[in-house]
Biopython code that builds the backbone (N, CA, C, O; Angstrom):
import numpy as np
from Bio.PDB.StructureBuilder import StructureBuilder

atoms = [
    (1, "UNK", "N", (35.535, 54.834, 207.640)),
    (1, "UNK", "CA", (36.176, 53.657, 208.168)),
    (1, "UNK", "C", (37.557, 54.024, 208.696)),
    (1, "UNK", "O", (38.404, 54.731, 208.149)),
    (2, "UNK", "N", (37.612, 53.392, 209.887)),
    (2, "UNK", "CA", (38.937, 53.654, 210.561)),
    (2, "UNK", "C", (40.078, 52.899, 209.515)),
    (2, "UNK", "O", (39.854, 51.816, 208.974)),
    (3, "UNK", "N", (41.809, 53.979, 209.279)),
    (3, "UNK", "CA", (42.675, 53.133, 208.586)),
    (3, "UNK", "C", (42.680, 53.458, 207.342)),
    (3, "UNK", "O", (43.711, 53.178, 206.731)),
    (4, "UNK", "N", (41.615, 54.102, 206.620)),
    (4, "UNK", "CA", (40.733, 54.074, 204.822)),
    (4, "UNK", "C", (40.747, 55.409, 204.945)),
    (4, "UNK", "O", (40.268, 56.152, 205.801)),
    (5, "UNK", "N", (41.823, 55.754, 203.245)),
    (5, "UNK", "CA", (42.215, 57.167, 203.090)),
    (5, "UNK", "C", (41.089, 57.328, 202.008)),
    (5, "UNK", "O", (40.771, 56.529, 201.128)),
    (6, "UNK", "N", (40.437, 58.863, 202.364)),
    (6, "UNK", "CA", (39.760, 58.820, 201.199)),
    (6, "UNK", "C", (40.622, 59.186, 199.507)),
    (6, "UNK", "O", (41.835, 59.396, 199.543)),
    (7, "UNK", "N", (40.253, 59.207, 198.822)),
    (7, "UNK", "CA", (40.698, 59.196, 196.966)),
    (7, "UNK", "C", (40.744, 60.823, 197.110)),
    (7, "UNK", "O", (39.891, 61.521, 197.657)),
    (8, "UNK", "N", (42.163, 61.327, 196.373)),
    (8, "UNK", "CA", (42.066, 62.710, 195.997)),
    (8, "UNK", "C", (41.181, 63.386, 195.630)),
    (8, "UNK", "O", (40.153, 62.888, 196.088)),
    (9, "UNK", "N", (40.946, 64.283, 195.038)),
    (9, "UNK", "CA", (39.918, 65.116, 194.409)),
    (9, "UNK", "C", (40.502, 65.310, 193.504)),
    (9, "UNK", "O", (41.701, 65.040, 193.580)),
    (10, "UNK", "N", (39.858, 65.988, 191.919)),
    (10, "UNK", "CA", (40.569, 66.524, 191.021)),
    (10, "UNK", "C", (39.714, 67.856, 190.905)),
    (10, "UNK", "O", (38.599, 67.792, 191.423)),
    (11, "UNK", "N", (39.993, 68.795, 190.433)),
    (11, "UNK", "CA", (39.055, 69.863, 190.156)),
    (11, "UNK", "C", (39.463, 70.255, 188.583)),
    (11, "UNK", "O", (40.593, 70.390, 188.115)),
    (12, "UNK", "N", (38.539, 70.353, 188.113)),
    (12, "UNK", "CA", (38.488, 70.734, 186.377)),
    (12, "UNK", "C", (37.815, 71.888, 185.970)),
    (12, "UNK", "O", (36.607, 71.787, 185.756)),
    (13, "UNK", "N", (38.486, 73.198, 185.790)),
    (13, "UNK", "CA", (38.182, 74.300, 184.861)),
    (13, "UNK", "C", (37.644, 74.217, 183.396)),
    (13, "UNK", "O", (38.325, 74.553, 182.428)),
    (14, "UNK", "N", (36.243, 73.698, 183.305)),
    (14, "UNK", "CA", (35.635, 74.331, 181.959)),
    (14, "UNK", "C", (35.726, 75.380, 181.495)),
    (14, "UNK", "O", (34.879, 76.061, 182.073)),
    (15, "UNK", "N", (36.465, 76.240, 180.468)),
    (15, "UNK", "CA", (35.908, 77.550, 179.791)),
    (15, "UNK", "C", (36.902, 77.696, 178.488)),
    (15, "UNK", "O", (37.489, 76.702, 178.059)),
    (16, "UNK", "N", (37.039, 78.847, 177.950)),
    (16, "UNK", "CA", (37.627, 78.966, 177.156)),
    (16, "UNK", "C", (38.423, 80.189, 177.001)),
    (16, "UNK", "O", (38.525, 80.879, 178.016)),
    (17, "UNK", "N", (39.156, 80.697, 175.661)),
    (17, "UNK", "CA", (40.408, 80.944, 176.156)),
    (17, "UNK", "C", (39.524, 82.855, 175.143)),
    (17, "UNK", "O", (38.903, 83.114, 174.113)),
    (18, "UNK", "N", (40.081, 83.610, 176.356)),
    (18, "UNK", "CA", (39.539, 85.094, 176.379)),
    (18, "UNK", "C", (38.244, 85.342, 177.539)),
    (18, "UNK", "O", (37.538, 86.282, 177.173)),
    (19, "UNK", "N", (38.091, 85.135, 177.968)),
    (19, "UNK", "CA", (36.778, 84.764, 178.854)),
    (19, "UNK", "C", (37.371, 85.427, 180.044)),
    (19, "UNK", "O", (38.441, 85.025, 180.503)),
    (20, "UNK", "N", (36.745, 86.393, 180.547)),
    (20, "UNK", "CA", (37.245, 87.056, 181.765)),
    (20, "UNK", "C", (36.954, 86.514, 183.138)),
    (20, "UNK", "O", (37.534, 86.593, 184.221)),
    (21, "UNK", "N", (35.708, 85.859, 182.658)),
    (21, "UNK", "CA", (35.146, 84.930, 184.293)),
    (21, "UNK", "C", (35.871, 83.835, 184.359)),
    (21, "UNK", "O", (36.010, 83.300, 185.460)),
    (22, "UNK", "N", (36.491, 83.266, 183.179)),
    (22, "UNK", "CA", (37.756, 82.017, 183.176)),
    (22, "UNK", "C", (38.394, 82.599, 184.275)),
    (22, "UNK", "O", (38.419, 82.230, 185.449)),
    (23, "UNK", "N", (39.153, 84.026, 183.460)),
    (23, "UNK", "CA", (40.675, 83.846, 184.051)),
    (23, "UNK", "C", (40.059, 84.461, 185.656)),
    (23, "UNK", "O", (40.992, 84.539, 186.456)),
    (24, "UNK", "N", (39.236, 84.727, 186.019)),
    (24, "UNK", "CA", (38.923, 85.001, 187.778)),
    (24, "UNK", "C", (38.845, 84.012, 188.307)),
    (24, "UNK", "O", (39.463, 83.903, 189.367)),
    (25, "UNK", "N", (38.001, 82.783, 187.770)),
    (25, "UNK", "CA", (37.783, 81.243, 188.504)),
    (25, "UNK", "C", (39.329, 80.798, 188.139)),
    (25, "UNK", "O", (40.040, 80.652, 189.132)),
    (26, "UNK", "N", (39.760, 80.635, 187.258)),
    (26, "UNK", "CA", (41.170, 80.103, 187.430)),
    (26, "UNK", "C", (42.233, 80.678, 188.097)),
    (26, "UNK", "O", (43.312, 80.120, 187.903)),
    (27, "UNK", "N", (42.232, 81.779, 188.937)),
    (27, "UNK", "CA", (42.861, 82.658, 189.800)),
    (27, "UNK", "C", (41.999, 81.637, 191.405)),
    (27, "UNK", "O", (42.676, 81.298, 192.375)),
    (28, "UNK", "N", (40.919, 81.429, 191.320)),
    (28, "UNK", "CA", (40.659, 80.947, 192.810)),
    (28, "UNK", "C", (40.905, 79.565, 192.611)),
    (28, "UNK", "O", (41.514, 79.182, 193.609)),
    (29, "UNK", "N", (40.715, 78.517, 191.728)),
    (29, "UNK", "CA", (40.755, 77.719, 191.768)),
    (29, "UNK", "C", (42.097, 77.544, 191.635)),
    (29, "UNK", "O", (42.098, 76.334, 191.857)),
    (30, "UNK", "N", (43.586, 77.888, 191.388)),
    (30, "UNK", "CA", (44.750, 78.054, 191.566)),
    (30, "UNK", "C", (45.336, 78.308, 192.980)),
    (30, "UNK", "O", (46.275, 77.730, 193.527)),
    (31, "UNK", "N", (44.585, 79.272, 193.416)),
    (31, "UNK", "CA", (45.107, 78.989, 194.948)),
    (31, "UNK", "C", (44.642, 78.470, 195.608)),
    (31, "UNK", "O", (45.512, 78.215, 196.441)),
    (32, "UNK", "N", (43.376, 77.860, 196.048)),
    (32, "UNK", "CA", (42.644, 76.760, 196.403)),
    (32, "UNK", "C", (43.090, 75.410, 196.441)),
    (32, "UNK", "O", (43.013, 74.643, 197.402)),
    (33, "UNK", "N", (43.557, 75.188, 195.329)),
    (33, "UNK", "CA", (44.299, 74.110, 194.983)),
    (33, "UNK", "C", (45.607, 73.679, 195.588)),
    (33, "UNK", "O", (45.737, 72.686, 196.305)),
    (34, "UNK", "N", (46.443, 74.402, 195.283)),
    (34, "UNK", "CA", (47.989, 74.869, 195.660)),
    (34, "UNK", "C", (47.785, 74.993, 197.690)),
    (34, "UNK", "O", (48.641, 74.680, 198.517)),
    (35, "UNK", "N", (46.390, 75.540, 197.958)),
    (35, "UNK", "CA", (46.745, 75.476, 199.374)),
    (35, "UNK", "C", (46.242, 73.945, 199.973)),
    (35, "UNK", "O", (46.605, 73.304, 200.960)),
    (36, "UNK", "N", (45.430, 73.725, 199.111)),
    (36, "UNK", "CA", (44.868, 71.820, 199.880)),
    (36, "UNK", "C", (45.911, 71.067, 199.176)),
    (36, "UNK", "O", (46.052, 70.042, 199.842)),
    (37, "UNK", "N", (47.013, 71.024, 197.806)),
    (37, "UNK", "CA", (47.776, 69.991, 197.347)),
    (37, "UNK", "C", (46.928, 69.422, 196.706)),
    (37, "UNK", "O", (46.971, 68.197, 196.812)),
    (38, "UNK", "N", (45.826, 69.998, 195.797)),
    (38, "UNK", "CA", (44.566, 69.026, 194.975)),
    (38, "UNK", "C", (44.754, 69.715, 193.804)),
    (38, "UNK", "O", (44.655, 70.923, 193.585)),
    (39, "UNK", "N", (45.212, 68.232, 192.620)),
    (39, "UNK", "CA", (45.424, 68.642, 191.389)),
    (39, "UNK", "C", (44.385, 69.268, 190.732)),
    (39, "UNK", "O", (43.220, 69.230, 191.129)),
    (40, "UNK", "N", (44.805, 69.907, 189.632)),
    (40, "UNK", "CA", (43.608, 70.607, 188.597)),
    (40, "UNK", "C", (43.587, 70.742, 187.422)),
    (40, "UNK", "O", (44.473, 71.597, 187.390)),
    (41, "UNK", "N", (43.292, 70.606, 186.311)),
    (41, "UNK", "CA", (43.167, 70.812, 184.647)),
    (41, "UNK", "C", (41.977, 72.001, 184.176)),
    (41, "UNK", "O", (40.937, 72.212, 184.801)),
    (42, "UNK", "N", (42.319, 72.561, 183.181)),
    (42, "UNK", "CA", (41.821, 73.027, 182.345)),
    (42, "UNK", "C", (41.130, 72.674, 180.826)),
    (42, "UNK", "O", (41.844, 72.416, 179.857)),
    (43, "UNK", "N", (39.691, 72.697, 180.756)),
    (43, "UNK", "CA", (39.538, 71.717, 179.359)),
    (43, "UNK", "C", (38.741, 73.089, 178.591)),
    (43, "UNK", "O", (37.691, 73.266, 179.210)),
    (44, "UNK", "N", (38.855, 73.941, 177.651)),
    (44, "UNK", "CA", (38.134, 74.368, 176.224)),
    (44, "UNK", "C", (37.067, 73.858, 175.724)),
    (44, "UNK", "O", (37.000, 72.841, 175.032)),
    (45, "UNK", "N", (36.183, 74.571, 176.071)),
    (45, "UNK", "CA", (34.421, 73.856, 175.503)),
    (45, "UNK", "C", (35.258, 74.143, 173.716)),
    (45, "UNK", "O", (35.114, 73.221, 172.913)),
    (46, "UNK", "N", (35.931, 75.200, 173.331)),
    (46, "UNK", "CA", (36.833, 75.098, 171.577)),
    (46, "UNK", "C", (36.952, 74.018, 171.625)),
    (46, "UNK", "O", (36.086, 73.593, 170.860)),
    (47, "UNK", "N", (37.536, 73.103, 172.082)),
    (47, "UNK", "CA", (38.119, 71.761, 171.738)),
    (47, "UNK", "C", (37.603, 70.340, 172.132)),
    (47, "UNK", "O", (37.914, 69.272, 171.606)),
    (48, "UNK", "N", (36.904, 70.518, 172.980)),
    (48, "UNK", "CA", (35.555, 69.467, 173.136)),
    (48, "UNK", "C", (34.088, 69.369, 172.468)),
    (48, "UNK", "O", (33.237, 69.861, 173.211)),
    (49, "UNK", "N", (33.722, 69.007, 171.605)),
    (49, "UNK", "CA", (31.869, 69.465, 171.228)),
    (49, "UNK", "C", (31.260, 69.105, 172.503)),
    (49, "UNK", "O", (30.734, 70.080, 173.039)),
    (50, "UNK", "N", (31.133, 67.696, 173.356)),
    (50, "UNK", "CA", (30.770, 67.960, 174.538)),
    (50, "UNK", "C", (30.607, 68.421, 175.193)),
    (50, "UNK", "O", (29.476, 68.290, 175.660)),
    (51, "UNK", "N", (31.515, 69.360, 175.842)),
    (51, "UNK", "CA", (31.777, 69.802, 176.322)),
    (51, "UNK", "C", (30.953, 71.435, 176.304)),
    (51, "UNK", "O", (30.529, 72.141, 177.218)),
    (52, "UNK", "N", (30.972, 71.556, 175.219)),
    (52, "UNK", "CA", (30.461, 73.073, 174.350)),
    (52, "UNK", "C", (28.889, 72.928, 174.387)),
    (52, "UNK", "O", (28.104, 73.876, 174.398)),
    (53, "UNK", "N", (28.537, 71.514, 174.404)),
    (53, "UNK", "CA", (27.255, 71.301, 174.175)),
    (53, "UNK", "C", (26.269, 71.272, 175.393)),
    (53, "UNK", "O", (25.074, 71.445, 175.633)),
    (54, "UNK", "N", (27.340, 70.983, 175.972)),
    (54, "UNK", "CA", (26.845, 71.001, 177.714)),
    (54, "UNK", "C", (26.772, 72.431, 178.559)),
    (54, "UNK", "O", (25.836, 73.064, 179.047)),
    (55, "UNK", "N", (28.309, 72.649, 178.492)),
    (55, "UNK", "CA", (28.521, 74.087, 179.252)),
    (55, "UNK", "C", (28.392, 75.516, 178.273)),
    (55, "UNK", "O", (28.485, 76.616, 178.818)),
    (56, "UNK", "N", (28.253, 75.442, 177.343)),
    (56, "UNK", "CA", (28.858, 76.866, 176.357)),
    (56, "UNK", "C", (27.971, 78.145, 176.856)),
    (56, "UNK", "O", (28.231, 79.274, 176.441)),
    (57, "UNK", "N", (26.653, 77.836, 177.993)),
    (57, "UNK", "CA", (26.567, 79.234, 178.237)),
    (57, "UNK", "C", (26.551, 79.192, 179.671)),
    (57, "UNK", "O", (25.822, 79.874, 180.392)),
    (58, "UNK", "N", (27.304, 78.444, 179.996)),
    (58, "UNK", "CA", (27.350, 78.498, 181.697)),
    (58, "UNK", "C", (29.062, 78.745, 182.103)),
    (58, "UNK", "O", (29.454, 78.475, 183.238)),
    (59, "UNK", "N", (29.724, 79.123, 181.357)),
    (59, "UNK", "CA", (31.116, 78.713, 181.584)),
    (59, "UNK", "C", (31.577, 80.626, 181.968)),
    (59, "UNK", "O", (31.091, 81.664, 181.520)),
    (60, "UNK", "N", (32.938, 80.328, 183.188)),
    (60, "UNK", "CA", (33.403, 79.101, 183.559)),
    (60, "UNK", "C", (32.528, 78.040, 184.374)),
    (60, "UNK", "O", (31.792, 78.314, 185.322)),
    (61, "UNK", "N", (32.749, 76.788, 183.827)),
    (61, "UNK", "CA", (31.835, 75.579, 184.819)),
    (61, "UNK", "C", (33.431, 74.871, 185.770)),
    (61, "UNK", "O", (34.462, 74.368, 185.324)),
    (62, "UNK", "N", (33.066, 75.092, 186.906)),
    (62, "UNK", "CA", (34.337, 74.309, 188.090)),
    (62, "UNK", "C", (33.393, 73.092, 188.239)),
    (62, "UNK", "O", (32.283, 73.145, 188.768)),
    (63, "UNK", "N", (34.147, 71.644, 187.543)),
    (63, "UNK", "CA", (33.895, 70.785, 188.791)),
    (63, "UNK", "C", (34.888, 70.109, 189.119)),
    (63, "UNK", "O", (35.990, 70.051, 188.574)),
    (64, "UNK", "N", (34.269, 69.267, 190.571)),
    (64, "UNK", "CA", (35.162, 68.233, 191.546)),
    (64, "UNK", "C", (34.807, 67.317, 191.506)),
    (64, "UNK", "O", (33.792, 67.025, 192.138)),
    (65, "UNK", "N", (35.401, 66.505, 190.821)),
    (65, "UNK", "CA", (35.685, 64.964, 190.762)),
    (65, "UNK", "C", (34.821, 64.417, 189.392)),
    (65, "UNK", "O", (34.405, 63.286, 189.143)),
    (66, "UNK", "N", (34.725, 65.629, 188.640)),
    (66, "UNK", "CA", (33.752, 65.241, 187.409)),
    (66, "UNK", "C", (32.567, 65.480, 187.452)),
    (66, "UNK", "O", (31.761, 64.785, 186.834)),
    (67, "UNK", "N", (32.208, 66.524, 188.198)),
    (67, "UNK", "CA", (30.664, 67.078, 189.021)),
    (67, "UNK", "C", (30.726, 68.182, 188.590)),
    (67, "UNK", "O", (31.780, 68.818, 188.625)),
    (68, "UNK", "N", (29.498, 68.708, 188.036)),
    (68, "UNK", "CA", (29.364, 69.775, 188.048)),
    (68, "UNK", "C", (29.263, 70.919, 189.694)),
    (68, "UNK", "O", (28.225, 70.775, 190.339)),
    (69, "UNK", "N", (30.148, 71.787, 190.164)),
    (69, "UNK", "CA", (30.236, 72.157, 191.569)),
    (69, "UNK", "C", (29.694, 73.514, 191.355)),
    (69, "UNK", "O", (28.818, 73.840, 192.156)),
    (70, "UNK", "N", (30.092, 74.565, 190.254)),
    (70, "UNK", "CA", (29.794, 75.990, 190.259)),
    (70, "UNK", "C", (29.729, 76.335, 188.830)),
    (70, "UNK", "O", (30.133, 75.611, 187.920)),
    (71, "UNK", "N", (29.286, 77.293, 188.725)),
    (71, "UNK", "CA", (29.107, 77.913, 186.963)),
    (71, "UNK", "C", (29.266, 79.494, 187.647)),
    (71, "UNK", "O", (29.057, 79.955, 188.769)),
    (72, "UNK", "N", (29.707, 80.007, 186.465)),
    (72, "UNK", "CA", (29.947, 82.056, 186.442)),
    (72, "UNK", "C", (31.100, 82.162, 187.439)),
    (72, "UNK", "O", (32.147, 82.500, 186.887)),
    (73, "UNK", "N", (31.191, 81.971, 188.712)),
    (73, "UNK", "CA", (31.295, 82.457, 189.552)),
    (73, "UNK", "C", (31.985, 81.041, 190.485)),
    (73, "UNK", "O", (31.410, 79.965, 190.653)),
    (74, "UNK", "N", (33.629, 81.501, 191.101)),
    (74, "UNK", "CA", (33.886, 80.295, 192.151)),
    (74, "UNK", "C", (33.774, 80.847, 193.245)),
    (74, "UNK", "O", (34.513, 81.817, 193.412)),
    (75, "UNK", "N", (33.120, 80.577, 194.045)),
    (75, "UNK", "CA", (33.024, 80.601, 195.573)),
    (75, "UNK", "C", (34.003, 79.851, 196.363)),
    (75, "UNK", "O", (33.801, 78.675, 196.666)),
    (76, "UNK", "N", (35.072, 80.501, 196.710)),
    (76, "UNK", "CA", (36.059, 80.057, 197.160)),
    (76, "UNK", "C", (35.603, 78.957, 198.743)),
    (76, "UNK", "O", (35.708, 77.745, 198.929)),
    (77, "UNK", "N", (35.202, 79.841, 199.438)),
    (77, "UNK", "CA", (34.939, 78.955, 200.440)),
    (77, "UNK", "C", (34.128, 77.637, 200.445)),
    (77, "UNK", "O", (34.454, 76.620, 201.058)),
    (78, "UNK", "N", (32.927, 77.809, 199.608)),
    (78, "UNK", "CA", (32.812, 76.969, 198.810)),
    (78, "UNK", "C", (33.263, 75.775, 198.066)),
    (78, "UNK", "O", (32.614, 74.735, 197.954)),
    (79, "UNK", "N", (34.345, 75.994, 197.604)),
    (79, "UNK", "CA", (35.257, 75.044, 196.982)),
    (79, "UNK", "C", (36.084, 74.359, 197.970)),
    (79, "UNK", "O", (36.135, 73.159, 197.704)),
    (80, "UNK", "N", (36.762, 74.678, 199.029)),
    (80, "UNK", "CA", (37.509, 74.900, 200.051)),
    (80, "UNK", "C", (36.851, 73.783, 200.739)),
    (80, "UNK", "O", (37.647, 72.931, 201.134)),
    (81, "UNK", "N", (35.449, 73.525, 201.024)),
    (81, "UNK", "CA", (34.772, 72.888, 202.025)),
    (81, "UNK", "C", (34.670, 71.688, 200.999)),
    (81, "UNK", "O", (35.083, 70.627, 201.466)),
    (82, "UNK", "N", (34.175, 71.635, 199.615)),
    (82, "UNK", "CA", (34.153, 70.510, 199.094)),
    (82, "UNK", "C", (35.163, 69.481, 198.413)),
    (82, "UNK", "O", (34.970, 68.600, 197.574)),
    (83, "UNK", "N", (36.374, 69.937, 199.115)),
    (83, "UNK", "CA", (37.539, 69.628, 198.843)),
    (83, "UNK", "C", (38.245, 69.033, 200.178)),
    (83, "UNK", "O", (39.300, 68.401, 200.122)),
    (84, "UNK", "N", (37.579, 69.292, 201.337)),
    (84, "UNK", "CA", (38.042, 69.080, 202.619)),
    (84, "UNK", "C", (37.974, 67.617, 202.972)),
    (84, "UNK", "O", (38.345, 67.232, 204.081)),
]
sb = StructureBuilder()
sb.init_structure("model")
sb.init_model(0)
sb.init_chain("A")
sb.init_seg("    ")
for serial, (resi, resn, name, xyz) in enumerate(atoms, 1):
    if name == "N":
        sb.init_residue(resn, " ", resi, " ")
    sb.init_atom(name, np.array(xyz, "f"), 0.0, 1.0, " ", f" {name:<3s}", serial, name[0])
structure = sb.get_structure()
């Protein structure tokens, strides 16, 4: 619709803390972010059971807007386009 901004995005880092595929997805999803101006959090399947119960062997899990978007592995360009 002409005039009608769409709603930010948020992007949310599932994983936990020692995890080497964390700290690589949180290296793309950091500059990804920082270059579109689209906030981001980090949540610990440690500190969620949900969370643990859902993702604990898929992590890191990236999603956007509360979606599951990627698991293992961020595909930057990828992310880039669903953020656009």
């Amino acid at each position: 619709m002409i005039g009608r901004r769409a709603k930010p995005h948020t992007v949310t880092l599932v994983g936990k803390p020692g995890c080497h595929l964390c700290d690589d997805a949180r290296t793309v999803i950091e500059r990804v972010c920082a270059d579109l101006g689209v906030t981001w959090d980090e949540r610990s399947i440690l500190d969620d059971d949900q969370l643990r119960q859902q993702y604990a062997e898929q992590i890191p899990v990236t999603l956007v807007d509360g979606r599951q978007h990627d698991y293992f592995h961020v595909d930057e360009k990828r992310l880039r386009r669903a953020l656009r």
